[in-house]
FIDO-599919 format. One record per residue (C-alpha): residue number from 1; residue in three letters; x, y, z. Coordinates in steps of 0.5 Angstrom, whole numbers, plus 2048, in hexadecimal, padded with zeros to 3 digits. Example, Ala and Ser with C-alpha at 12.3 -4.5 7.8 and 13.67 -1.06 7.14 Angstrom:
residues 2
site n->1, res->ALA, xx->819, yy->7F7, zz->810;
site n->2, res->SER, xx->81B, yy->7FE, zz->80E;
***
This chain:
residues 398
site n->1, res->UNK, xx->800, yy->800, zz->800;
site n->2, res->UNK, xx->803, yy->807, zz->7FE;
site n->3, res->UNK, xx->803, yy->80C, zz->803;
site n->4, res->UNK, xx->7FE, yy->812, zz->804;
site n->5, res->UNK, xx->800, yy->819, zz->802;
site n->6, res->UNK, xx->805, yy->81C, zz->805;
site n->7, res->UNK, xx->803, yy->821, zz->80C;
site n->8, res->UNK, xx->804, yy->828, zz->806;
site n->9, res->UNK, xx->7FE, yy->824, zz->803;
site n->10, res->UNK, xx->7F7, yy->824, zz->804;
site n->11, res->UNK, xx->7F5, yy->81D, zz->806;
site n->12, res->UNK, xx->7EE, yy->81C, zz->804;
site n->13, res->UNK, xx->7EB, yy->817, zz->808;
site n->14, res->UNK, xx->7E3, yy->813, zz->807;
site n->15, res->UNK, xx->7E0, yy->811, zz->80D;
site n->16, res->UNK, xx->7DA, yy->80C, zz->80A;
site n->17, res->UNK, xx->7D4, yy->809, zz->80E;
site n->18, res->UNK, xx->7CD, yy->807, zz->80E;
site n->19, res->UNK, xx->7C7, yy->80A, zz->813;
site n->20, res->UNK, xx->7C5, yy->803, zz->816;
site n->21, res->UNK, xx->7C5, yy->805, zz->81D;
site n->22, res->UNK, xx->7CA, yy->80B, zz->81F;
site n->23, res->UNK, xx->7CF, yy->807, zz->822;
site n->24, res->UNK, xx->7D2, yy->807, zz->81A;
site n->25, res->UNK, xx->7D1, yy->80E, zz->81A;
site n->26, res->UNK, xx->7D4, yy->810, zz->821;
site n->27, res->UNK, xx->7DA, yy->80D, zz->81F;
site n->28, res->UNK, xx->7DC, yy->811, zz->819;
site n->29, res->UNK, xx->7DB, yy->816, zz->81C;
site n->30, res->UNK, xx->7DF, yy->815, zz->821;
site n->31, res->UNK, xx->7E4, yy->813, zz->81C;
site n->32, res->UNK, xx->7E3, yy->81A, zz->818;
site n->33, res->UNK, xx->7E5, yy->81E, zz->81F;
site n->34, res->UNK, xx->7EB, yy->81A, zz->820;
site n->35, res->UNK, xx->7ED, yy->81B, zz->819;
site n->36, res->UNK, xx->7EC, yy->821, zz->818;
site n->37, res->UNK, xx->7F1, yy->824, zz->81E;
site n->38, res->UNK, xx->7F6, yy->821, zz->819;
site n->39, res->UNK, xx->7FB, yy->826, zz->814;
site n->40, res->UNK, xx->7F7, yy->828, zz->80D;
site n->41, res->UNK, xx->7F2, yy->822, zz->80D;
site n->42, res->UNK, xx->7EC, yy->823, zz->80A;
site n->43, res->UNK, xx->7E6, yy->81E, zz->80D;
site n->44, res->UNK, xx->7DF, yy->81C, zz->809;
site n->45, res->UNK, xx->7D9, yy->818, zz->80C;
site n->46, res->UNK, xx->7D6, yy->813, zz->806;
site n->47, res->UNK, xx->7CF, yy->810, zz->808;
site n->48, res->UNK, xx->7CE, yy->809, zz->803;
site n->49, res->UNK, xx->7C7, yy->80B, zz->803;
site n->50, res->UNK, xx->7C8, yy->812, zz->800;
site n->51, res->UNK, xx->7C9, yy->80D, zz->7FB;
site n->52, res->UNK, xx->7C1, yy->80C, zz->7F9;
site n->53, res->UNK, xx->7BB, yy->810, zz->7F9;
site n->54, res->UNK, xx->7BA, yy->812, zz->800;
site n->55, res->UNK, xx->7B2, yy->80E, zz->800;
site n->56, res->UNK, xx->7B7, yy->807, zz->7FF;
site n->57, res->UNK, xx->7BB, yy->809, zz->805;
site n->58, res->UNK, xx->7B5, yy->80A, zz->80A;
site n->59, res->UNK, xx->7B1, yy->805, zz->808;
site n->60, res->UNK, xx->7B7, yy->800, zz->809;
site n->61, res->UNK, xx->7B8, yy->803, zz->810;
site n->62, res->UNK, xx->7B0, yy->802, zz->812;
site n->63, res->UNK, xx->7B1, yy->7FC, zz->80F;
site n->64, res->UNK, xx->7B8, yy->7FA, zz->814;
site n->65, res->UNK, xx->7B4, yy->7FE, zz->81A;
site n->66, res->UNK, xx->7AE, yy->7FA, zz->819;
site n->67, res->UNK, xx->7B0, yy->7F3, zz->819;
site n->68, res->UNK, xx->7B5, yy->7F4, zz->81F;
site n->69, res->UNK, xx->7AF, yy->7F6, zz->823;
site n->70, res->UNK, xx->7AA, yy->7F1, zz->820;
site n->71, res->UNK, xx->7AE, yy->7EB, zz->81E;
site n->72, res->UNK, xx->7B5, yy->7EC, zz->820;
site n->73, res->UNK, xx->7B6, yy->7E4, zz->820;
site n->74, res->UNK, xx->7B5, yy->7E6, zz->818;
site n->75, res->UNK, xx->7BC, yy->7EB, zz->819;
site n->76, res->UNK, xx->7BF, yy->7E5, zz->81D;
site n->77, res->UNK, xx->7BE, yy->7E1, zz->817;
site n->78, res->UNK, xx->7C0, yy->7E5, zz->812;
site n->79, res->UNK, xx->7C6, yy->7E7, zz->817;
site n->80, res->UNK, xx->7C8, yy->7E0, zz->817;
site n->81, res->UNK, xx->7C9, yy->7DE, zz->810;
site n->82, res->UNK, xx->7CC, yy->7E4, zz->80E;
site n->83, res->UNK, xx->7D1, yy->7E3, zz->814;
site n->84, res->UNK, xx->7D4, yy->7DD, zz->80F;
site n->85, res->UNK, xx->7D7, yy->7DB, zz->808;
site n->86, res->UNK, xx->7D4, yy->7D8, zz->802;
site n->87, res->UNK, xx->7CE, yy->7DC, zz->7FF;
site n->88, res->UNK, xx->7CE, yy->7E1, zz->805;
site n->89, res->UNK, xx->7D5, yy->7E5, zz->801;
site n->90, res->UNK, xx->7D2, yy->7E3, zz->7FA;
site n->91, res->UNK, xx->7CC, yy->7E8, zz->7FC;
site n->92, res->UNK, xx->7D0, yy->7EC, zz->800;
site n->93, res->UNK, xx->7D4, yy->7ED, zz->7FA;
site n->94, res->UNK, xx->7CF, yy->7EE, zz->7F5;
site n->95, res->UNK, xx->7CB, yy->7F3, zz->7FB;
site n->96, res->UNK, xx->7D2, yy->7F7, zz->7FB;
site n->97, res->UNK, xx->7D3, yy->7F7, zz->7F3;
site n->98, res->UNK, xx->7CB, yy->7FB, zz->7F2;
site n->99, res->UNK, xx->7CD, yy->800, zz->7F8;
site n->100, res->UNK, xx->7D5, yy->802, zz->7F5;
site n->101, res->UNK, xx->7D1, yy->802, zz->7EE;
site n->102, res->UNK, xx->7CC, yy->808, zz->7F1;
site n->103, res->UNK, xx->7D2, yy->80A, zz->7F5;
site n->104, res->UNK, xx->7D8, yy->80A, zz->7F1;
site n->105, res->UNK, xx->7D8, yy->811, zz->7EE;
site n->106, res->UNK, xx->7D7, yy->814, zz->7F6;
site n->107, res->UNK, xx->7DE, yy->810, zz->7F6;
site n->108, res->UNK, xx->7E2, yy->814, zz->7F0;
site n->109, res->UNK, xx->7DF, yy->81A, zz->7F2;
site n->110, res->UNK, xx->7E1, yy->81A, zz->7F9;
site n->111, res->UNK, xx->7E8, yy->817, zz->7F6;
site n->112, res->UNK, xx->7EA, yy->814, zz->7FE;
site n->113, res->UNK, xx->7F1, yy->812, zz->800;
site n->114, res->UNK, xx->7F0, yy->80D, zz->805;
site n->115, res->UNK, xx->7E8, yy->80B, zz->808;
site n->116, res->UNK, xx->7E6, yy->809, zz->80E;
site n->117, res->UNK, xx->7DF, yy->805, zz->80E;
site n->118, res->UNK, xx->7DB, yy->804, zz->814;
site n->119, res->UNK, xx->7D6, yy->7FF, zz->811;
site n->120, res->UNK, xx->7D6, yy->7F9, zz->80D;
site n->121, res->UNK, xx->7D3, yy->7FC, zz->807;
site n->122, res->UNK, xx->7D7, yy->802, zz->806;
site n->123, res->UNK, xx->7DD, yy->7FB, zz->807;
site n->124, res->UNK, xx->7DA, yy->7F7, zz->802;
site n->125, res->UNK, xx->7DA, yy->7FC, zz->7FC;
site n->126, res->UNK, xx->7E0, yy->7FF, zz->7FE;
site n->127, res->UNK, xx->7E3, yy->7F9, zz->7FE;
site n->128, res->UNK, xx->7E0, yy->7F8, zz->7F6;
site n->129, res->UNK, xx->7E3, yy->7FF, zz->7F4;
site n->130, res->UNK, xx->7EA, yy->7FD, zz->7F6;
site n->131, res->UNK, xx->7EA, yy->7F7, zz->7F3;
site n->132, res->UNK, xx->7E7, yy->7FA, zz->7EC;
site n->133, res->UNK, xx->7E9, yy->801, zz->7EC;
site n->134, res->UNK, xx->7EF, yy->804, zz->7F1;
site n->135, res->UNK, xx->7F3, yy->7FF, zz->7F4;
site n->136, res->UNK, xx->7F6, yy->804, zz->7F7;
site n->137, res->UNK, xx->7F2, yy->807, zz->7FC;
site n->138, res->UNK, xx->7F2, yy->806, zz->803;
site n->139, res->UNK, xx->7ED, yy->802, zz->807;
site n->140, res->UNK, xx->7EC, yy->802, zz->80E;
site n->141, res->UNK, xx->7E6, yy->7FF, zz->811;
site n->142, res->UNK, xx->7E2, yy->801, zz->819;
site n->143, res->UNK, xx->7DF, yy->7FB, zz->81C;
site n->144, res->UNK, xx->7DA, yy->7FE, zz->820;
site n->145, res->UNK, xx->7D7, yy->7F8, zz->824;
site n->146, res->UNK, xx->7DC, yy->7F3, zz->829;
site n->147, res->UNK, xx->7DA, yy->7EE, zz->824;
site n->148, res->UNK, xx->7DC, yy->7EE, zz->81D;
site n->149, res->UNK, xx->7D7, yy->7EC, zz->817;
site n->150, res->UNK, xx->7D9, yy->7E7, zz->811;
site n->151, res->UNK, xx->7D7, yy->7ED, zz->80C;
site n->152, res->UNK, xx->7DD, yy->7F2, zz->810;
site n->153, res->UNK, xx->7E1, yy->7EE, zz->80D;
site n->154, res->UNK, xx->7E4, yy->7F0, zz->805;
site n->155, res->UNK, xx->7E9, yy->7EF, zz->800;
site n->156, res->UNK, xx->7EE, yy->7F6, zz->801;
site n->157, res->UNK, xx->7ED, yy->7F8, zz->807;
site n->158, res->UNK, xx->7F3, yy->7FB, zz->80A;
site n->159, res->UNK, xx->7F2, yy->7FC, zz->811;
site n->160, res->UNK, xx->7EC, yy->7F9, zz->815;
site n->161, res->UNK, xx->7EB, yy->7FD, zz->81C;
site n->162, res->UNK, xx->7E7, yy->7F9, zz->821;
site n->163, res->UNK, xx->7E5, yy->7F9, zz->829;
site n->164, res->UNK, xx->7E9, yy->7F5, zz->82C;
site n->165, res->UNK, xx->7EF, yy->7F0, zz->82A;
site n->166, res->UNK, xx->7EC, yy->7EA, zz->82B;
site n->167, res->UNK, xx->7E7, yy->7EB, zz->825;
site n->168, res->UNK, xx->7EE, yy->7EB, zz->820;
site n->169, res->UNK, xx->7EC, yy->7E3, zz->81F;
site n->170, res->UNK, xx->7E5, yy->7E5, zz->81C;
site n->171, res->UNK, xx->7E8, yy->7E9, zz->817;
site n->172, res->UNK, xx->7EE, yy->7E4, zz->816;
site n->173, res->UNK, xx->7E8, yy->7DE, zz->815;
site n->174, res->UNK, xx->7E5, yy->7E2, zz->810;
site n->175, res->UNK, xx->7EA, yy->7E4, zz->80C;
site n->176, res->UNK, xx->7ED, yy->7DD, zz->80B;
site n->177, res->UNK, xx->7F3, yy->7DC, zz->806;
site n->178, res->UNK, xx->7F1, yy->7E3, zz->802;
site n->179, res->UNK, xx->7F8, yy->7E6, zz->7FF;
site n->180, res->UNK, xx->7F8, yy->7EC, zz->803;
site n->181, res->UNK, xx->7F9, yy->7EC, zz->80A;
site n->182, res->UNK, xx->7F6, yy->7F2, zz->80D;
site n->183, res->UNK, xx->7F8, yy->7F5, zz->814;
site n->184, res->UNK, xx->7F4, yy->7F5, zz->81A;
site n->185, res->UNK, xx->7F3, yy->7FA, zz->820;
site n->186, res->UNK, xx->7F0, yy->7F9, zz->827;
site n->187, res->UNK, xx->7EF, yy->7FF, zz->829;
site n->188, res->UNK, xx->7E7, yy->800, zz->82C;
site n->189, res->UNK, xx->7E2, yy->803, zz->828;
site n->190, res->UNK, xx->7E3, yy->80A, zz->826;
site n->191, res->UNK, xx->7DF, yy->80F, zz->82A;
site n->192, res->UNK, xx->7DE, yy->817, zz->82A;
site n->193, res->UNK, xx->7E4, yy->81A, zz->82E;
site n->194, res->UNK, xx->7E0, yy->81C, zz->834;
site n->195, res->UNK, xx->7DF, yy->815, zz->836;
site n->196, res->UNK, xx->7E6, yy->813, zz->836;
site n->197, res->UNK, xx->7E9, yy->819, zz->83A;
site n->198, res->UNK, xx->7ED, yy->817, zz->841;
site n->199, res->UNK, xx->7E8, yy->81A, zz->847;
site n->200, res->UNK, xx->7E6, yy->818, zz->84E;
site n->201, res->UNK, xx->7E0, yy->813, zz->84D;
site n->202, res->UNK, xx->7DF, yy->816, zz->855;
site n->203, res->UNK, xx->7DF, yy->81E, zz->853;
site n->204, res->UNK, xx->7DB, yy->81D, zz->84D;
site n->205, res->UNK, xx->7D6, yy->819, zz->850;
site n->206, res->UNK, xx->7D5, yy->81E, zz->856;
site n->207, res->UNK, xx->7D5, yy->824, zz->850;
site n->208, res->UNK, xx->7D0, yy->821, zz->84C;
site n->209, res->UNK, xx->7CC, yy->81F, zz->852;
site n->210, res->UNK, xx->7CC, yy->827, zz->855;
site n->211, res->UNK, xx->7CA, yy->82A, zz->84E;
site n->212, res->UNK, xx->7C4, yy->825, zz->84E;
site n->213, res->UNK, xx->7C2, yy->826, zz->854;
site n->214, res->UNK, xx->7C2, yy->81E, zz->855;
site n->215, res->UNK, xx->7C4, yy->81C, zz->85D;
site n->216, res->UNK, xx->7CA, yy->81A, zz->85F;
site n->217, res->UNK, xx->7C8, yy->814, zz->861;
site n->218, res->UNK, xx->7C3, yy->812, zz->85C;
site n->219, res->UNK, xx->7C4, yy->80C, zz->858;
site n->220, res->UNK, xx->7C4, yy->80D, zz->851;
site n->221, res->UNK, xx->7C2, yy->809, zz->84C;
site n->222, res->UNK, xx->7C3, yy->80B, zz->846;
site n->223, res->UNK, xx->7BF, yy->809, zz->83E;
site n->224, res->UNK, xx->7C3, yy->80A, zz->839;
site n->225, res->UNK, xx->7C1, yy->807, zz->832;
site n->226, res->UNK, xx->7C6, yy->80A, zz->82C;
site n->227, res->UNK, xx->7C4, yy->80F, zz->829;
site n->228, res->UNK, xx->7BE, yy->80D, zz->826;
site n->229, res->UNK, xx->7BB, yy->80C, zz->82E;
site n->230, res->UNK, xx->7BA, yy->804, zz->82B;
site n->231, res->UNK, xx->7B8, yy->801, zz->834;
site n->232, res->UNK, xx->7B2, yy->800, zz->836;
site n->233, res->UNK, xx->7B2, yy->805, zz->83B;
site n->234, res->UNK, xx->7AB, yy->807, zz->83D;
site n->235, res->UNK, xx->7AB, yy->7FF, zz->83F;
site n->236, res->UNK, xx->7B0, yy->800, zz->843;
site n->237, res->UNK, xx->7AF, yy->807, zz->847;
site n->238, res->UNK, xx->7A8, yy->804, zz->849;
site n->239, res->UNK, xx->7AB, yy->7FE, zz->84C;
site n->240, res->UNK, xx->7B0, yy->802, zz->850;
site n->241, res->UNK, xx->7AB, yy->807, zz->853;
site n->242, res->UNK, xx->7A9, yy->802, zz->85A;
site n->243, res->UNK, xx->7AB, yy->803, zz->861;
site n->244, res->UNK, xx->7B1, yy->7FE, zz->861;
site n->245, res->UNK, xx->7B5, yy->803, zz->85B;
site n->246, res->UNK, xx->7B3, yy->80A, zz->85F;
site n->247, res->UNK, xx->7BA, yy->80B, zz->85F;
site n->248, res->UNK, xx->7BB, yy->80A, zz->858;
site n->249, res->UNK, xx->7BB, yy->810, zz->852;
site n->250, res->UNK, xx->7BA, yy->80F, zz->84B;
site n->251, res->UNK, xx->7BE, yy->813, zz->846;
site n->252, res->UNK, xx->7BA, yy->811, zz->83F;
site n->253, res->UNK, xx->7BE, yy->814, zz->839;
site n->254, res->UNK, xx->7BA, yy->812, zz->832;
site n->255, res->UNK, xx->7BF, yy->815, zz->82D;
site n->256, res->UNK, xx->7BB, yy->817, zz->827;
site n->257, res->UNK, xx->7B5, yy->813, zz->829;
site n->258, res->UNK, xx->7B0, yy->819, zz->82A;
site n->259, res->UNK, xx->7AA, yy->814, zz->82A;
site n->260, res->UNK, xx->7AD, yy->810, zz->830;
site n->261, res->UNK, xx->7AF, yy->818, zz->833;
site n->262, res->UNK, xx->7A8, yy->819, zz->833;
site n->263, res->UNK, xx->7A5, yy->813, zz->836;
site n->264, res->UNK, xx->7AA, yy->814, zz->83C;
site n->265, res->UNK, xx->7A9, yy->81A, zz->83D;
site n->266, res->UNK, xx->7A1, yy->819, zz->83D;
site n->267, res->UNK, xx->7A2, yy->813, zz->843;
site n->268, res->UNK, xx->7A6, yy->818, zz->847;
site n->269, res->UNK, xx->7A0, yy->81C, zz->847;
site n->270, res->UNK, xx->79B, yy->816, zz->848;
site n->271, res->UNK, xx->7A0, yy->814, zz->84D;
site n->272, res->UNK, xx->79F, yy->81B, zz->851;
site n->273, res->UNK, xx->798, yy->81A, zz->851;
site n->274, res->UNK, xx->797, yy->813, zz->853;
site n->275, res->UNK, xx->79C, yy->813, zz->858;
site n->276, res->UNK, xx->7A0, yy->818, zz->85B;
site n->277, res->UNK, xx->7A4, yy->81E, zz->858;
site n->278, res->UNK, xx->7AB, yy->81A, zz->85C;
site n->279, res->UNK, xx->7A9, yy->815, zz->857;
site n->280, res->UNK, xx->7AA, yy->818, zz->851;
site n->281, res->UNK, xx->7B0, yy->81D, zz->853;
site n->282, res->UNK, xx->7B4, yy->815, zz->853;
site n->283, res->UNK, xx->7B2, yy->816, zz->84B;
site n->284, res->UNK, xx->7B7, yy->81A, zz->847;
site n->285, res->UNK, xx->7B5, yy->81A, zz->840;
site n->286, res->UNK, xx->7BA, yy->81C, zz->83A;
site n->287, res->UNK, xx->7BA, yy->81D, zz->834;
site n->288, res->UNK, xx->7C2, yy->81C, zz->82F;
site n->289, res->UNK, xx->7C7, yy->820, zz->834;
site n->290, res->UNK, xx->7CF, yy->821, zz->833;
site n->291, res->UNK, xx->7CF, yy->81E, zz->83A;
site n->292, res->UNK, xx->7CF, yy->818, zz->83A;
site n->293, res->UNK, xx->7D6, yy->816, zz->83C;
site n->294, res->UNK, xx->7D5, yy->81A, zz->842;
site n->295, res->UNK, xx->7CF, yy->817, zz->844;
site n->296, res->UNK, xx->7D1, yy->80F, zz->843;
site n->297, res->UNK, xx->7D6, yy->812, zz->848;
site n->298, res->UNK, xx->7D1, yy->815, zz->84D;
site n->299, res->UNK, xx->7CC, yy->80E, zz->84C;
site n->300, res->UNK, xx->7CC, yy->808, zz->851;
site n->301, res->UNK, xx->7CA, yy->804, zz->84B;
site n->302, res->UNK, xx->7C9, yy->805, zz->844;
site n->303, res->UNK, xx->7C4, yy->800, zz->841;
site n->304, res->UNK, xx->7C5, yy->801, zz->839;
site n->305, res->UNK, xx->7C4, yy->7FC, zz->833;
site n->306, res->UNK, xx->7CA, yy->7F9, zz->830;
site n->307, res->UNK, xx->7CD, yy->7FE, zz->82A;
site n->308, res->UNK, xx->7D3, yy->7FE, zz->829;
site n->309, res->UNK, xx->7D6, yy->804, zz->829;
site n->310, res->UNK, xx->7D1, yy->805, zz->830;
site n->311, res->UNK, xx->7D4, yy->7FF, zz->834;
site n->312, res->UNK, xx->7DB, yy->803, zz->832;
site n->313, res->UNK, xx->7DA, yy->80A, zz->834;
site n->314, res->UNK, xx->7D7, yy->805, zz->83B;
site n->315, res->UNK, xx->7DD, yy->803, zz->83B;
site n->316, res->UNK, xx->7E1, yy->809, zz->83A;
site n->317, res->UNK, xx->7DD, yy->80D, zz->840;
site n->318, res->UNK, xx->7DE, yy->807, zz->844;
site n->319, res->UNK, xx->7D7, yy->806, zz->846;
site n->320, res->UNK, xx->7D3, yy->800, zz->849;
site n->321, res->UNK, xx->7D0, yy->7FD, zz->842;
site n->322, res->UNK, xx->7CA, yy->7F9, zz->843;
site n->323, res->UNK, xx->7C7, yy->7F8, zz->83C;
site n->324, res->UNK, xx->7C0, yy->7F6, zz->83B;
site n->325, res->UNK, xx->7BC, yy->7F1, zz->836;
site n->326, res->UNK, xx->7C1, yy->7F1, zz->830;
site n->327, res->UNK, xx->7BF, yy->7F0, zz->82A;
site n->328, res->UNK, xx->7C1, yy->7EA, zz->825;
site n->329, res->UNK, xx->7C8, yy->7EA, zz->821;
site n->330, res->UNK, xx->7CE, yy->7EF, zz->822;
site n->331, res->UNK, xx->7CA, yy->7F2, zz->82A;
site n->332, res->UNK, xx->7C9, yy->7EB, zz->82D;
site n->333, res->UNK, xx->7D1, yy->7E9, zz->82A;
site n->334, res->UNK, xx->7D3, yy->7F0, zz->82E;
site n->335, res->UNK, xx->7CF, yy->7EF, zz->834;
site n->336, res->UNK, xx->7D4, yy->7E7, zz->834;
site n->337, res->UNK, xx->7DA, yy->7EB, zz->833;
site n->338, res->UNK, xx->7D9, yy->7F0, zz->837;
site n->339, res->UNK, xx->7D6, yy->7EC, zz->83D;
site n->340, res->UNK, xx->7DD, yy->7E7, zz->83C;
site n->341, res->UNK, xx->7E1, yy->7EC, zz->83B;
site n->342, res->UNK, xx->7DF, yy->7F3, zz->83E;
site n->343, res->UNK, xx->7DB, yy->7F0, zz->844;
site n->344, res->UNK, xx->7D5, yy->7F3, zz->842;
site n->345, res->UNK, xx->7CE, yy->7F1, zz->844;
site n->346, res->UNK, xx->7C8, yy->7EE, zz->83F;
site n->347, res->UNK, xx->7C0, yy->7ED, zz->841;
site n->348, res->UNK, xx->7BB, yy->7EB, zz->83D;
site n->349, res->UNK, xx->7B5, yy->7EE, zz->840;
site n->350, res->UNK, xx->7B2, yy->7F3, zz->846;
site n->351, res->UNK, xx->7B3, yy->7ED, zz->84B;
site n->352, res->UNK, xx->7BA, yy->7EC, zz->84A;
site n->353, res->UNK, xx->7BB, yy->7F4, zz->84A;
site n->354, res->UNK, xx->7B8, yy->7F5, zz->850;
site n->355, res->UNK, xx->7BB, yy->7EF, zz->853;
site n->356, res->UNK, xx->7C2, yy->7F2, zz->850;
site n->357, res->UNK, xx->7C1, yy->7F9, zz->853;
site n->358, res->UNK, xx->7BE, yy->7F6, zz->85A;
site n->359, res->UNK, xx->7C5, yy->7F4, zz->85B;
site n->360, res->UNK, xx->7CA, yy->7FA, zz->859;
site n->361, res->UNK, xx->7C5, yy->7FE, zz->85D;
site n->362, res->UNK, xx->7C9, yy->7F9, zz->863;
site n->363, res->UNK, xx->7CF, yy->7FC, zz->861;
site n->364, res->UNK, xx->7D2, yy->802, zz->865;
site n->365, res->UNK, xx->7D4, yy->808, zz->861;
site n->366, res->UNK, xx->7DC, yy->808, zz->862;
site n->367, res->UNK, xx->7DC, yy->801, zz->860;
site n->368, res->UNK, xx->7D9, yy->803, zz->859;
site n->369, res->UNK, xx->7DC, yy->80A, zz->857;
site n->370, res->UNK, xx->7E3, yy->806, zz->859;
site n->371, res->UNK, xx->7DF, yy->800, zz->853;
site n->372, res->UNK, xx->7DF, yy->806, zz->84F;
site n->373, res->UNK, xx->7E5, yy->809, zz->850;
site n->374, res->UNK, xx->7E8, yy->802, zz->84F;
site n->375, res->UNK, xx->7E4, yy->800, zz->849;
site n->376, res->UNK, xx->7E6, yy->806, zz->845;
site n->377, res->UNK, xx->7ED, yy->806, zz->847;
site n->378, res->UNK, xx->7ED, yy->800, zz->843;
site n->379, res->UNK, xx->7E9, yy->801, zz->83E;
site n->380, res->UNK, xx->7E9, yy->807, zz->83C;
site n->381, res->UNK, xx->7ED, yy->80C, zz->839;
site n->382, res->UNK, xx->7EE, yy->808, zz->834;
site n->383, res->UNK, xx->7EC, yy->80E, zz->82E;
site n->384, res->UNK, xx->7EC, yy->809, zz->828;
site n->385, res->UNK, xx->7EA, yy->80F, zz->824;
site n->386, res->UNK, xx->7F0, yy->813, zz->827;
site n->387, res->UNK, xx->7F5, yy->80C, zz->824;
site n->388, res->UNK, xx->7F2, yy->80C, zz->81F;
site n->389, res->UNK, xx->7F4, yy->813, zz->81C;
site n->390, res->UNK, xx->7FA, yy->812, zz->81F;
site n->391, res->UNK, xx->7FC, yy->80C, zz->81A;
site n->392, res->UNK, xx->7F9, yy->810, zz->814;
site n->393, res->UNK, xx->7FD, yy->815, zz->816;
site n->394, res->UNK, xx->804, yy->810, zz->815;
site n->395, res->UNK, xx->801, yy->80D, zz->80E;
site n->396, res->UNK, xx->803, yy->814, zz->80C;
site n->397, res->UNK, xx->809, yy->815, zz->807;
site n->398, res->UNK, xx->80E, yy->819, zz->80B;
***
């Protein structure tokens, strides 16, 4: 592989993904504010399904949401087979080769000199446009989950950025007898830079909880479900709101989900009125924020779903994870790994929850903020994002 233009030269990078969830997109983004600290580095974001008429790429997204939450043994099932050789490649190949004939000009136009793709559909039809247009061209490929799927895994792919060094033989089975042999990274999924930043889990917990006028002693339970809000959170403040979690406060942030803002926001009131005001002033309703990082800080728990890039920014702020009800395929392989792995806690149901959060409402306060300390000391600060500009800046012809 030649090495990229010289640091006096502009280096023209394309971060290319796919709007199925946003852990894909989150991921590029951090790539794009680590990358652009570098010296004359030009970044720009590619979404595949700006490859089609937008009508396509809703109704394919309806479509994905709808079976995920009517059927999601269907997307097990689909997951499966597709996680696999033999005729799930022959399909992956014919799906990339209509998507690089649509995207095919978007490429030559922006002209890029290396890409970094944070899905396996941008994967695969770079992966075709090396082999039959630019041999040249540099690809590197972020693996958002703690798992990596069959698809990932392409001819021409330079550098594969995973989560954590024990997922390098996924890569190597799937890349079997290829002629290349592309280099493989463990250095965490990347996250925004403000996840990653070297403070004091007691300091922020204590600010944040001050500036939301949360008492000290509260145990605070906090739902987050990625960006687009994907818990059943309404489910679960109702199972919280009885004697035995009085002590418990809930933080529900519901991203870019304003129907599920709007349903919380309506128990909050339906709660003052059934009850008391005490009972809904346990119940903090958020919309997106900025300040995730520091209120995975501040919680006791986080009860989150098993995205990806979700689990890692969990990870970085060393917070207490219990993921709740994952969804088949990548979710319930992240939840294994993080579970063998990381330490963290999975349930199935309200029961189980309950249960869970019965038990760490047992533990004293200096024994979890010293867990927290302990967990982020050892999982965080890893700055994938940070790395991996860092290696892009060393490919650079001096």
């Amino acid at each position: 592989m030649d090495l990229l233009p010289a640091k006096d030269e502009k280096l023209k990078i394309l971060i290319l993904s796919a709007p199925i969830g946003s852990g894909h997109r989150m991921a590029a983004a951090a790539l794009e504010e680590a990358l652009l600290r570098l010296e004359n580095v030009e970044v720009v974001q590619g979404n595949v399904f700006d490859f089609f008429p937008s009508v396509i790429g809703k109704a394919f997204l309806k479509l994905y949401e709808t079976i995920l939450a009517v059927c999601p043994g269907l997307y097990a099932l689909s997951y499966r087979w597709s996680n696999q050789d033999g005729g799930s490649l022959w399909m992956r190949n014919l799906l990339n080769g209509i998507m690089l004939h649509l995207g095919k000009t978007f490429i030559e136009e922006v002209k890029p000199d290396a890409v970094f793709s944070t899905h396996a559909t941008p994967t695969g039809i770079l992966s075709l446009y090396k082999q039959k247009y630019d041999g040249s061209l540099w690809l590197g490929v972020v693996v958002t989950d703690f798992t990596v799927h069959r698809w990932l895994v392409c001819p021409g792919v330079d550098a594969y950025f995973v989560a954590d060094e024990k997922l390098f033989g996924q890569i190597d089975s799937a890349a079997g007898q290829s002629e290349t042999t592309p280099a493989i990274y463990g250095w965490g999924i990347p996250v925004r830079g403000r996840f990653t930043e070297k403070q004091d889990p007691a300091e922020v917990r204590r600010e944040t909880r001050n500036r939301f006028s949360w008492p000290d002693g509260a145990f605070i339970c906090l739902l987050a479900g990625g960006g687009g809000g994907m818990l059943p959170m309404e489910e679960i403040v109702r199972s919280l709101q009885n004697e035995k979690f009085k002590e418990v406060h809930v933080v529900a942030v519901t991203g870019h989900n304003d129907g599920l803002c709007k349903k919380l926001k309506a128990l909050q009131k339906e709660l003052s009125k059934a009850e008391t005001d005490e009972i809904a002033s346990r119940l903090t309703v958020l919309g997106f924020t900025d300040e995730m990082p520091q209120l995975m800080q501040a919680a006791d728990v986080v009860i989150t779903k098993a995205g990806g890039v979700s689990l890692a920014e969990c990870l970085e702020c060393g917070a207490n994870i219990l993921i709740y009800h994952p969804l088949p395929g990548q979710e319930q392989g992240n939840t294994v790994f993080l579970q063998q792995q990381y330490g963290a806690a999975a349930v199935t149901d309200i029961r189980q929850l309950d249960e869970y959060l019965e038990r760490e409402m047992k533990v004293s306060l200096l024994e979890r903020l010293q867990r927290q300390k302990a967990r982020k000391q050892r999982y965080g600060y890893r700055a994938a994002a940070g790395r991996i500009a860092e290696l892009t800046d060393k490919m650079r012809n001096y």
